[in-house]
Structure formats: C-alpha cells, structure tokens
N, C-alpha and C positions, 0 to 999 in steps of 0.2 A: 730630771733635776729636782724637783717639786718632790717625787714619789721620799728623796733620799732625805732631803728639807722635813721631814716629819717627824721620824726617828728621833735626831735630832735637838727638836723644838723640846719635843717631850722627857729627854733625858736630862736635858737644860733645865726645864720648870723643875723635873724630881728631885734635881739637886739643889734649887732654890728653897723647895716646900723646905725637904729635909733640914738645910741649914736654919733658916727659919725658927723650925719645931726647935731645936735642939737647944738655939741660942734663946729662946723663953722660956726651956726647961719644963717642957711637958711631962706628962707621967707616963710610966711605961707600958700601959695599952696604947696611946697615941702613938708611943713611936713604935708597938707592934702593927699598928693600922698601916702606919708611913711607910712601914716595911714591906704590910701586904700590900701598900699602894706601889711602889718601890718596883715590887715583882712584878706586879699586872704591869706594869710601865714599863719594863723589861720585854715579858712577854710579847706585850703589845709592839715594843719597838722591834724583836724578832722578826713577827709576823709580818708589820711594815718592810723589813728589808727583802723577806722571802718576794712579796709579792712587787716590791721596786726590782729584784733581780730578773723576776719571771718578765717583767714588763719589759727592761732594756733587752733582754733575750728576743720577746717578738718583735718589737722594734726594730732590732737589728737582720733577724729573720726578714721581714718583711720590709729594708731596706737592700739587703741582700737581691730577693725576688725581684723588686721592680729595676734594680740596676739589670739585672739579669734580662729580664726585658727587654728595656730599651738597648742593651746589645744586639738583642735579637733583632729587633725591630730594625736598629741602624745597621745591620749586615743586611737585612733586608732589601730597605733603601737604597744602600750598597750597591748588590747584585742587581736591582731595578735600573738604576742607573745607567749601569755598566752597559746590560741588556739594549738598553735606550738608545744609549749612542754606538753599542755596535750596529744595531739595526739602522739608525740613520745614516752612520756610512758606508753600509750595505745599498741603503739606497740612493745615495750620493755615486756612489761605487756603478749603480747601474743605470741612472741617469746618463752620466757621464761616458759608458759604454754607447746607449742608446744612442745618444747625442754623436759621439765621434762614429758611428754608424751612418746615423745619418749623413752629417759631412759625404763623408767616402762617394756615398749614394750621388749626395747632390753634388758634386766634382765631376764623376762620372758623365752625369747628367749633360752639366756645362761642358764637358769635351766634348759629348757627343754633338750640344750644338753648336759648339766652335768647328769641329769635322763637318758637319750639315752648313755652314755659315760659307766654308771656304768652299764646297765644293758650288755654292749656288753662284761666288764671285767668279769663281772659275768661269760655270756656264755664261755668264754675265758678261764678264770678259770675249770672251769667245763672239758673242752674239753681238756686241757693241763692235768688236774689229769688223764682224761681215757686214753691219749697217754701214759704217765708217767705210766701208768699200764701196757698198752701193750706193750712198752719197756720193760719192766721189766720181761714180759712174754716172749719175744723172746730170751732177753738175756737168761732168766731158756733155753731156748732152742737150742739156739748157744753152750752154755757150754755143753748141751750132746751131739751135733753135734763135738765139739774141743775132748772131750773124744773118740769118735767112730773115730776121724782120726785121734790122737793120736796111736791108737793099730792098725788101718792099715797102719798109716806110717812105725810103726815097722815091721809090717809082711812087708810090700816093701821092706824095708832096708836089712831084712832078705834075702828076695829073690833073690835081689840085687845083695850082696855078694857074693850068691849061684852060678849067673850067669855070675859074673864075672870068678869066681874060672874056673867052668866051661869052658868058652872064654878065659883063658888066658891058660887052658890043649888043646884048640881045635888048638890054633894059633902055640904051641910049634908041634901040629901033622903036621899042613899045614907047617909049615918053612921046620919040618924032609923032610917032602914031596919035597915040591916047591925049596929047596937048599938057601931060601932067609932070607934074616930077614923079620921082619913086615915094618921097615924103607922103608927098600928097595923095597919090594913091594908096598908100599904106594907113595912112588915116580914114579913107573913106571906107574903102574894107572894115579897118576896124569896127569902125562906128554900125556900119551894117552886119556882120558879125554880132557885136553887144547888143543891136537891139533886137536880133531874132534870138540871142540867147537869152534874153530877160522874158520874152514872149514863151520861148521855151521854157524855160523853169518856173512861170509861173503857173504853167500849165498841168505841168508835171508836181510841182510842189501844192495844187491844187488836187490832181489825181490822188495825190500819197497820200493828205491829209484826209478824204474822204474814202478813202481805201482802207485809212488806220481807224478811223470813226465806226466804219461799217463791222470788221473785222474783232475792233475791240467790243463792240456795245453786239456782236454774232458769239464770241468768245465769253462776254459776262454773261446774256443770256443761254448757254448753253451749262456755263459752270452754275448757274442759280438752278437751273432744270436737272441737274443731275444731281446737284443736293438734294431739292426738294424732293425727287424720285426717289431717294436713298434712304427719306425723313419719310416713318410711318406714323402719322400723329392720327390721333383721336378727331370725329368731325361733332363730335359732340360737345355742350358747354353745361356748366352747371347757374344752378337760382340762389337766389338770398331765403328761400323758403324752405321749411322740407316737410314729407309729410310722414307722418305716424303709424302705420297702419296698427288695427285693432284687431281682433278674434271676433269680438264683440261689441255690440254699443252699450252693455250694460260697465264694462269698465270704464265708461267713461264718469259717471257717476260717483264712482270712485277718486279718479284721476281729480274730479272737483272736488271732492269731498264735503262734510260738511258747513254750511254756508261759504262757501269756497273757502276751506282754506287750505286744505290742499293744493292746489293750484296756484295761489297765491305764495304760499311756502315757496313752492319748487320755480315759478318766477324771480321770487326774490335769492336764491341759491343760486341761478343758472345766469340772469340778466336778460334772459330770452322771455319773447311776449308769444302765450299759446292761446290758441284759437280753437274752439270747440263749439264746433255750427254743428247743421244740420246734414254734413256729408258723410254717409256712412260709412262706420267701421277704420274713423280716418281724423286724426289727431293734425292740428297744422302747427307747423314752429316756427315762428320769425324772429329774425333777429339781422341784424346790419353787421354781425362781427360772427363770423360760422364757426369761428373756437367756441363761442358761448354756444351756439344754436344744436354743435354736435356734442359739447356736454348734456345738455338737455334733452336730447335724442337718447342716449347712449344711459343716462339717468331714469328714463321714463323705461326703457327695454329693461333696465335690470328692475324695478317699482313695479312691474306691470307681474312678470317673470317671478319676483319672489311671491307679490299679493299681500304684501304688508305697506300699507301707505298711508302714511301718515308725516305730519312736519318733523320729528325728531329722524326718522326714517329718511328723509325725504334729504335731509345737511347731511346726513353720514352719507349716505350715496353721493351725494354731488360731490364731496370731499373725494372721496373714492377716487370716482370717475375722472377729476381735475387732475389728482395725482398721477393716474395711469396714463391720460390724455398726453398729462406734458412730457412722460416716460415715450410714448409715444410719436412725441414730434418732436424727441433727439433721435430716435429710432429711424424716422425719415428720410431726416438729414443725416443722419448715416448711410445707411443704405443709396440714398439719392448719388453722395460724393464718391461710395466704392461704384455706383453703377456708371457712374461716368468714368472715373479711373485721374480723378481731381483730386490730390493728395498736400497737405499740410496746413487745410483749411481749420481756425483756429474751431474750439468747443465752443466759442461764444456766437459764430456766425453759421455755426452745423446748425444748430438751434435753431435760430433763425430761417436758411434754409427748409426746414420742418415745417416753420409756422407759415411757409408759403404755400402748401397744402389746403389751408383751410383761409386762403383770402383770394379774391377773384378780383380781375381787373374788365372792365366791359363784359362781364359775363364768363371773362375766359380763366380758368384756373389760372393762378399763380405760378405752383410750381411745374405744372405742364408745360406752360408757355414759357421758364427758365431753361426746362429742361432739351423743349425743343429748340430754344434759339442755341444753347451751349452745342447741341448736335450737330445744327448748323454749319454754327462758326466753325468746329471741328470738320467737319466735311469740305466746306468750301476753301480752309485753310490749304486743306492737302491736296485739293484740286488746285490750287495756286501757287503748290510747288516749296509751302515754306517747310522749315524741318521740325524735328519733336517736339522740341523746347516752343517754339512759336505755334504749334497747334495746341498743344495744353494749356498754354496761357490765353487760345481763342476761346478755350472751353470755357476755362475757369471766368475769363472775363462775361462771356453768356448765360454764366447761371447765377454770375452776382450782381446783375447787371442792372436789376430790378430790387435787388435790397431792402433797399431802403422805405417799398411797400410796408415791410410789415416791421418796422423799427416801434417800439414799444414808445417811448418819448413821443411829449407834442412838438412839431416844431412848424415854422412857417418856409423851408426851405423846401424846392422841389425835391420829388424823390430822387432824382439822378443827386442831385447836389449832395443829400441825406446821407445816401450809401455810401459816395466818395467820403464822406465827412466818417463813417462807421467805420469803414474797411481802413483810413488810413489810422486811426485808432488802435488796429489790431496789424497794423504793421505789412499790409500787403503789396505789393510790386506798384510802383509809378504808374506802368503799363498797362496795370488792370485801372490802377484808380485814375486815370485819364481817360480810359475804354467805358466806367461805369459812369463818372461827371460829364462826357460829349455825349451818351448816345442820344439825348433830346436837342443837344446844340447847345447847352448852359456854357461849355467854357469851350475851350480851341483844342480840337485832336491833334497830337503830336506825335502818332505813331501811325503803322498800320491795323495793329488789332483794331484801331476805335470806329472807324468807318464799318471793318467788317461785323463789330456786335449791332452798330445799326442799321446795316442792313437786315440783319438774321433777325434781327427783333422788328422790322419789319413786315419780312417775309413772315413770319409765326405769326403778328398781330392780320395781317392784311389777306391772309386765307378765308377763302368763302367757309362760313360755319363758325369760325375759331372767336369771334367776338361777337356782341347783341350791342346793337346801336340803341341809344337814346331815343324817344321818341322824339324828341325837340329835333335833333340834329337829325334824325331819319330824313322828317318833314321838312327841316333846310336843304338838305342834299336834294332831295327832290326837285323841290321849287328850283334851286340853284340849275338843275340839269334841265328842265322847262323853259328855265329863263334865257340860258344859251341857245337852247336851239331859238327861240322866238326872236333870238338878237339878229339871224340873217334875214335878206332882203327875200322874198319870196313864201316866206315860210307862214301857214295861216293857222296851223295849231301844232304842239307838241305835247304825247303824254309819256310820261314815266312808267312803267308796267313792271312786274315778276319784281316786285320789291327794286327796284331801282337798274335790276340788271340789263333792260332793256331801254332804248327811246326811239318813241316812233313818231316820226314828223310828217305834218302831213302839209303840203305844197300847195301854192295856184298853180296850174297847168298853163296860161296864160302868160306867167312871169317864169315858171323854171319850165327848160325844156330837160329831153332826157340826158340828154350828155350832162347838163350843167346837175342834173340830180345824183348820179355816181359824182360827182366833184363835190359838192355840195355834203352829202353822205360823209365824206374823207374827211372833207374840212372841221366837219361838227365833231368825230371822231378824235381831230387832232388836237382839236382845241381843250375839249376833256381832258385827254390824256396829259395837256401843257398846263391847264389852270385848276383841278381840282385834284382830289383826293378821295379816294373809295376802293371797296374791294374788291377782287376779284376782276371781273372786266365787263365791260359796256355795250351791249350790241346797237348800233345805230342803224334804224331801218326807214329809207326816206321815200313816201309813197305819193305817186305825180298821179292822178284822176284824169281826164279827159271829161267832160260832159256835155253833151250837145240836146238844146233844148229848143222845141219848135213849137208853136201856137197854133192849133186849128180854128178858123171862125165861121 
C-alpha cells in the first residue's frame, strides 16, 4: 500500500508546482524546466509502479508458498494422527484379547478347583459316614462296659460297708486295748510323726545346703581354672624407666651438647627428665607419664640416627614423633577392638583405649590387663552358659572397665566412677556402665555382667607376676602375715620367706603337740585366706622341735 502511496504523492506536488508556476506567470525556460521536471516525475512515478507491481507479485508468491506449507504440514498432522489412534486401538484391541484370554484361563482354573473341591467332599463324606459308624460301634461298647461297672461298683460298695463295719469292731478292740480314743491316738501319732519329720528335714535340708555350697564354690572353681587355662597372658611387667642404648659413649656428648643445651632443649620438648651417668653406652629416661617417656625414646633414636642435634632439630623431631605417636594410639585401639571382635565403640573412646598401652597400673600394663580381663569375662561368660549378645557385652564391659585410667581431665572421682561418667557421655549400654561404676564397689551391681568384670579383673590383677607391690605395702603384708601367726597360743616365732609366698612358724613342743600342729597349720591357713588379701597362694609350714637337755657335773 505504501509502495502505491508514492507515485501518487509525487504526481499531486507536479501538479501543484505546475499550477503554481503558471498562475505567477513565469517565463518560458521555467516552465520548460516544470516540464522536464514534469517528465522525470512521470518517469519516476513509472518506475515506482513497476517495482510496487513486482513487489505485490512476490508478496503474493510467497503468501501463496507458505499457505502451501502449512497444507502440507496440517495433512501431515493429519496422517500422524490418524496413525496414532489407529495404533492405540490396535492396542486396546489386543489388550482386551489378552485380557479375555486370560479370563478363559482363569475360569478354567477355578472349575478345575471346584472338580478338585467336590471330589475331596465326596472323599470326606465317605470317611466321616465310616467314623460315624465306628462311633457308633464303640458307643454299643462303652454301654456294656458302663453295665459291667455298674454291678462291680455295687459289689465294691457292698464290700465297702463290709469293711468298714469290720474297722470300726477292730478300733473299738484297740481303744478297750490301748485305754485311748481313735482322736487321741491320732494325735499322738501325729505329733510323733512331725517331730521326726522336722528332725528329718532338718537334716536333710542341712545335707542340701552344704552339698549346693561344696558343689557350687567345686563348679566356680573349676569354670575360673579353665578360663585362666584358656588365658595366655604375658608373666612379665613393665617400669616407669627406660633405657637408651648407645653404639657409643662419645654420643653422648652430643646428646648434651653444648653447655647442655641439647639436653635441655629435648627435656623441655618431651616433658621427660634424662639421666646421663656413668653407665655405659646407656641413656636413662624417666618420666611418670610413658607417652611423654616413649616420645622422648623414639625422639632420641631418630637425633642419634640422622647425627644432626641441635635445639631447632631437636622441636621438629618431637613435633614429628608426637604426631605419628598419637596416629599411633588410634591405631591401637583399633587393632585392640577388631582383635577382640568389640564393635560400635565410639572414635573418641578407640583413642583412649590406645592411650592405655602406654600407662601402667602397679607395674602392670594397662592395656594388657584390659585386654586380658575382656578375655576372661568372655571365657567364663560361655562357660556359664549365657548367649552372644551377653558374652560380647562381657567383653566389652572388660576392656572398658578401667577407662577411666587414662581420661585426659583432672578430676577427684575414682576411676571406676570416671569411666562410668566417660562412657555414659558417649552413649553406651546401662549394662556396661554399671559393670565399669561396681567393679571397685562404688555404686550397686544390678546385672550379672558386673560381678563377672570383677571378678576377671581380679583374677588378671591377682596372678603371681602380673603386678609389683609398693614397698610400703609389701612390708605391711608381711608384718600383717607375722602378726597372725604370732596371734595363736603356742606359737614362739613366725617368719615370712620367698617374698611373702611362704610362712613358717615355729612352736613350743611343750604347748603344741603333733596333732594339734597339723590343726594349728589349717587354722593359720584359713584364717589368711578369711582376713587378708594377696597373690597368688600362701604356703603355711608349722615346725614342733622336741629338745631334751641334760647337765653333767
């Protein structure tokens, strides 16, 4: 519309200019100009129409095309369509076959087991009429059975009466006899009766009780002996010491360094106090906490080893060492809980676990003596008959049982107390945290794992070897064993020998004879075993002298 709007415009102005010109009477080159502008304007509006025709031509063209198209396109659709839903009730089509197939099938089915149904009624039928026969026949037979004891109840009855009649002529001869009534004799009976049965079962109920005493404490001591036969522990203990060995005594020289400071350095690093006497070829390391002692061990092997020692040397190693140490005693306490077969213990108490490796209790490793009371309890558990669930919890309760040793914090509660307080922190069973708060007696056992951790922890603490006595307490126990024997009437010296394992008493022959020295022997024996505490066992050896002395003059 626009292309046509030009032409137009233009032939409109030519005729305006023209008018224009004409009516102010210009001269005749002007209006041969108008003329040849006239023309070009003609021209020009030609040319505009040629190419406004060629325009609505493609236009139309290429309205034409795209109609053409979307024919195509919507026949397409069309056919798609079509296709579509043919094929959807192709498969509606064969569904629906499928489906009334199946039917047919399952019909089938169901006759056959309605034909299966009746013929079992049938059978059923059948076998209920011959029961209902043979009912029928026992009942005929019951009734002449009720008839035949029928007429022997009467003949009982009969007899019955016969006998009493009789017993109650025999009772009126025994009373003429005996001066009693039947009451009364009936009472005396009694009464003699109950007191020989009261004699009797007290007898007996005395028998039982020391039969179940003998039996139980034959039974505990043989289930404790075949654990402990089962438990292969180490008879060896470890010291708060260690020692260092050297190649040479010229490194030690070194190890001090100049105006010690060497030494000094790696003191201050480790927390451990080192000793360098005059013992050769031999480094000593003390220390009261054996994490610190085995860093410092382990610090001095690798210093010694490279030959560069000096203080800045000296922090990078211990740094080192600490690191790998502590890598180390999660490593432990891994290994420790797969080798028991103790599973869901938390990563903060594995740890811990580890750290019991490097602390001793009376001389005796840590985690040794966790490891072997958890053996224990597991041993003796199953010798007592309980099942899986309650032997793994003996375990577990045995190797945490002591915890609280090595808990990082200060605090002023007993260890048992400690661990309970630790372990229920981390969310562990009632059962254990009652088993690890009783084994010293701090609170009240309310199961049976808690008596068996103290026992096991016992038995581990109280093996000959497995602990190092105090000297203070050595020298009580001693005296204490001296002092008892000296406590009986006859006895005129007693000594302690083989570290405490023995005592040997020695007698007036005048006041003990020999009988009374085998009794005597026993009694000192039992009295130990009732009033003290110690390891291993006691041998009591009681020696009677004779001595006969004469004067010549």
């Amino acid at each position: 519309m626009e292309n046509l709007l030009i032409p137009i415009v233009g032939s409109i102005i030519g005729l305006v200019l023209g008018y224009i010109l004409t009516s102010a009477g210009v001269k005749k080159s002007t209006i041969g100009k108008i003329e040849e502008a006239n023309q070009k304007a003609d021209l020009t509006l030609k040319q505009a129409e040629i190419t406004a025709t060629r325009k609505i031509e493609d236009a139309t063209s290429k309205a034409d095309n795209s109609l053409a198209i979307a024919k195509t396109k919507n026949e397409q659709i069309k056919q798609k369509k079509i296709q579509e839903a043919k094929d959807k009730y192709n498969e509606l089509k064969n569904k629906y076959q499928t489906y009334k197939a199946d039917q047919k099938v399952e019909m089938k089915e169901r006759e056959m087991e309605v034909i299966s149904m009746e013929k079992d009624l049938k059978s059923k039928k059948s076998s209920f009429k011959s029961e209902k026969e043979s009912i029928e026949q026992r009942e005929q037979e019951v009734g002449v059975i009720k008839e035949n004891l029928a007429k022997q109840l009467k003949i009982v009855a009969k007899k019955k009466s016969e006998l009493e009649t009789a017993n109650e002529d025999r009772i009126k001869q025994l009373e003429s006899i005996a001066k009693l009534t039947e009451a009364e004799a009936k009472e005396k009976l009694m009464e003699a009766i109950r007191g020989k049965a009261q004699t009797d079962a007290l007898a007996i109920e005395k028998e039982i009780i020391n039969d179940a005493k003998a039996s139980a404490a034959k039974e505990a001591k043989k289930i404790i002996i075949q654990a402990i036969q089962r438990m292969g522990a180490e008879y060896t203990i470890e010291n708060t010491v260690s020692v260092f060995n050297l190649e040479s005594d010229d490194i030690k020289g070194q190890i001090i360094g100049r105006e010690g400071r060497n030494i000094r350095a790696l003191e201050a690093a480790t927390g451990a106090e080192i000793i360098v006497d005059d013992t050769p070829e031999a480094i000593i390391i003390s220390s009261f906490d054996p994490i610190r002692r085995e860093i410092c061990r382990l610090s001095l092997k690798r210093l010694v080893a490279d030959g560069r020692i000096h203080p800045a040397k000296i922090e990078e190693t211990v740094e080192k060492v600490s690191t790998q140490l502590e890598d180390q005693i999660k490593e432990i306490g891994e290994r420790t809980v797969i080798d028991l077969d103790v599973h869901g213990i938390k990563p903060e108490i594995v740890r811990m676990i580890g750290r019991m490796r490097f602390r001793s209790s009376y001389g005796q490793n840590l985690l040794k003596h966790s490891i072997e009371t958890a053996t224990l309890c597991g041993t003796i558990a199953a010798e007592l008959g309980m099942n899986k669930k309650q032997i793994k919890m003996a375990k577990r309760a045995g190797l945490l049982h002591d915890i609280g040793k090595v808990a990082e914090e200060e605090s002023e509660l007993p260890h048992a107390l400690l661990g309970m307080e630790m372990l229920k922190k981390v969310g562990e069973h009632e059962v254990i945290l009652n088993a690890v708060g009783a084994h010293h007696d701090e609170i009240e056992m309310n199961n049976i794992i808690s008596p068996l951790v103290q026992a096991c922890d016992a038995i581990s603490g109280a093996r000959p070897g497995a602990r190092r006595e105090i000297l203070e307490s050595y020298l009580k126990r001693i005296g204490e064993l001296e002092d008892l024997a000296l406590s009986y009437e006859g006895v005129q010296k007693a000594y302690a020998i083989q570290a405490g394992r023995e005592l040997r008493v020695i007698v007036e022959s005048d006041k003990v004879s020999d009988q009374f020295a085998d009794d005597l022997a026993f009694m000192i024996s039992q009295k130990i075993q009732d009033e003290m505490q110690y390891p291993g066992q006691v041998k009591v050896t009681v020696i009677r002298e004779k001595r006969a002395t004469a004067i010549a003059r």
